[in-house]
C-alpha positions, 0 to 999 in steps of 0.5 A: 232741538238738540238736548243732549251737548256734549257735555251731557253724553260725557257726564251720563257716561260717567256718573250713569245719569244726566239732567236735561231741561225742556223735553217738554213745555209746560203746556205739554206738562199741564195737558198731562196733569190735566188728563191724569186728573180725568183718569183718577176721577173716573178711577174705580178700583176694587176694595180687594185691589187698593194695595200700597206700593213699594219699591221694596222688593220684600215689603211689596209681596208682603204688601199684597198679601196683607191687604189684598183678599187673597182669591185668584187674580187678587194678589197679582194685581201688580203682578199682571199690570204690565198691560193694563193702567191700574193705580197703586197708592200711597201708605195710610190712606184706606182706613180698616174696611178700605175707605179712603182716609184723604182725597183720591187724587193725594192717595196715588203712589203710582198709576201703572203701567200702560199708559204709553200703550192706551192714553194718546197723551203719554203715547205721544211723549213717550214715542216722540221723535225727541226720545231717541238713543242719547247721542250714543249712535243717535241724536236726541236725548231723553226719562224722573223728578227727584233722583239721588245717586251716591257718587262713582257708584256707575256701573257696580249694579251686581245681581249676584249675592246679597244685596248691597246697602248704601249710605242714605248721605251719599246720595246726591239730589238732582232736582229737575225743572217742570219739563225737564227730564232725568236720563239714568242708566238701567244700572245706576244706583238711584231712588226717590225718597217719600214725599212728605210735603203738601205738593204733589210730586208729578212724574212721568216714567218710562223705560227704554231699552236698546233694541239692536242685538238684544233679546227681551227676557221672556220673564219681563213683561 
């Protein structure tokens, strides 16, 4: 199935992102949430190691220092997860000695960040022939559920002085459909707010980067 028109390709080229239904069924959907729901059952994570995640750079760091134990390997616990499924939560969820306040399966920020190496399941979405180079040089098409991304602001991503603020209005969503999938551009200007309502907001996200003529930062993981 080809997923990516031409429609698509022009509108990821401009704006640095692109929308597209179906990667997979919902079949393949539920297999995951399903599998998932096993990981987290059988999750057993160390007091010292339940830390909240953010995706601030500043609040992170603080984060793990605050509520971890610091004693060595403790406080890069996110640090050093690049190959290894290990799981972030949510703020508010542990009460003062680390217990948690709501069911496990609601505590999750994020489980990271291996997954696509250790479970079949993720493994086989995340390799699957239909995750090729969008229709730049390939076919195929593809990876989140709520994205915003304030209009022509693709490619200003600058990494030199101070960060940039942008307008929390500007923001665009981009609601995907359960099997759908959001195609955004390594430099495209994007975030997903909290999710403050009663459903859970399942996403599956992985990166992708072009291999041909590129050297991976040996600071990467």
């Amino acid at each position: 199935m080809d997923f990516m028109s031409d429609r698509d390709v022009q509108k990821y080229l401009q704006d640095g992102y692109v929308v597209l239904d179906g990667l997979l069924t919902s079949r393949e959907c539920d297999e995951l949430r399903q599998r998932m729901s096993e990981i987290v059952d059988q999750m057993d994570v160390p007091e010292h190691c339940r830390i909240t995640f953010s995706t601030y750079h500043d609040e992170q760091l603080k984060t793990q220092v605050t509520e971890c134990v610091v004693t060595p390997g403790n406080a890069d616990y996110f640090i050093t997860s690049g190959d290894k499924i290990r799981f972030f939560f949510e703020k508010g969820v542990f009460d003062d000695k680390g217990e948690f306040l709501v069911p496990k399966h609601r505590s999750l920020n994020k489980v990271g960040h291996a997954l696509h190496a250790y479970e079949p399941l993720y493994k086989k979405v995340t390799h699957s022939p239909k995750v090729q180079q969008p229709g730049i040089g390939g076919e195929g098409g593809i990876s989140r559920r709520m994205v915003r991304t304030p209009p022509g602001t693709f490619p200003l991503t600058d990494f030199t002085g101070r960060e940039q603020e942008y307008d929390a209005e500007k923001f665009v969503a981009a609601p995907v459909k359960k099997g759908g999938v959001v195609l955004i551009d390594g430099e495209v200007v994007h975030r997903s707010a909290e999710n403050t309502s009663e459903d859970s907001r399942h996403v599956y996200t992985f990166h992708i980067m072009e291999s041909q003529d590129t050297r991976w930062s040996p600071e990467n993981w």
